[in-house]
C-alpha positions, 0 to 999 in steps of 0.5 A: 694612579700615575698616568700612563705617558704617551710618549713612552708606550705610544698611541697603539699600547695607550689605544689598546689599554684605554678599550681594555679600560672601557670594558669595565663597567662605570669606566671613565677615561681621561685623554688628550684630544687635538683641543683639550684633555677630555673625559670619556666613556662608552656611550652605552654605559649609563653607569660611566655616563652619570660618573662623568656627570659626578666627576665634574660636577656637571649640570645633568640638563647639559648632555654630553657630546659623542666622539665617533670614528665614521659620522655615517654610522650615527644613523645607526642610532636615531641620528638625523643626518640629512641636510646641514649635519651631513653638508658640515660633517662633510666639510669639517670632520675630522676636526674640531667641531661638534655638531648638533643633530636632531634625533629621530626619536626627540631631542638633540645629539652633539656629534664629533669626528676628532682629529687625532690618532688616538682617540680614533685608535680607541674608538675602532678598538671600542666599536662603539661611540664615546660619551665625552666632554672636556675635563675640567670641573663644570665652570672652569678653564679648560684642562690643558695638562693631565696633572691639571685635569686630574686635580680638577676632578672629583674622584678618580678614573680609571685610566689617565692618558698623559699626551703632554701639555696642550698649547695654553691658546688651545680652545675646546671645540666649535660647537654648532646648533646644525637643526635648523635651516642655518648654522647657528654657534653656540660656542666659538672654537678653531673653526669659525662660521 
């Protein structure tokens, strides 16, 4: 599958095909974001959610982040907003942080607001959250070019977006525990605390 070049369809087209893709149940899509190129599916599509798993080779126990256009929705689906999630989101989204949130039912969700144009033309597209994390075999350096992601992976996709080459000091996003009283990093990224 050639992927499809960002620079020549541009984010609307590459936007537009990327929601077509998603529709197809089991699609997994491979983007670039404004840290890393990162896989990526519906939220809701427990079928393409296990593929990101098997593409990677990730450990089932890590769960996957959700990318999300507007963090005030995820109280939508059980996400505990209130106190520290709130206080960061705030402050640092769009950006590159994922932020670790309590959910009402049991257990944790790691959100993030991305800064760049389009994966959130993709999410509006959508109307739903996206399961995403970095595309790179589960251990490894972090993709930084659509040909290296793409030869990281166990399989195929269906749809690649090649957004160019990432800067090599590019690193994955903060990830930060926002369940307790005080921020607590998990891993270090742009933003630092």
């Amino acid at each position: 599958m050639e992927p499809v070049r960002l620079d020549r369809v541009g984010v609307a087209e590459a936007a537009r095909l990327a929601a077509e893709a998603l529709k197809r149940p089991g699609a997994v899509l491979l983007l670039p974001t404004e840290t890393v190129y990162g896989l990526v599916c519906r939220a809701d599509d427990a079928a393409a959610v296990a593929k990101i798993y098997d593409l990677k080779d990730r450990d089932r126990s890590k769960l996957l982040g959700w990318f999300v256009g507007d963090w005030r929705k995820l109280a939508e689906y059980g996400v505990e907003l209130e106190g520290l999630p709130s206080e960061l989101a705030e402050k640092y989204c769009p950006g590159p942080i994922t932020i670790i949130a309590r959910k009402k039912a049991g257990g944790t969700l790691g959100f993030r607001v991305p800064d760049y144009p389009l994966i959130l033309e993709i999410l509006k597209l959508a109307g739903v959250p996206l399961a995403q994390t970095s595309a790179n075999h589960s251990g490894h350096p972090n993709a930084l070019s659509v040909k290296a992601a793409l030869a990281e992976l166990s399989g195929d996709v269906e749809l690649a977006v090649d957004g160019g080459d990432i800067p090599p000091d590019a690193q994955g996003s903060t990830v930060v525990d926002a369940t307790g009283s005080a921020v607590r990093v998990l891993r270090p990224g742009p933003i630092s605390f």
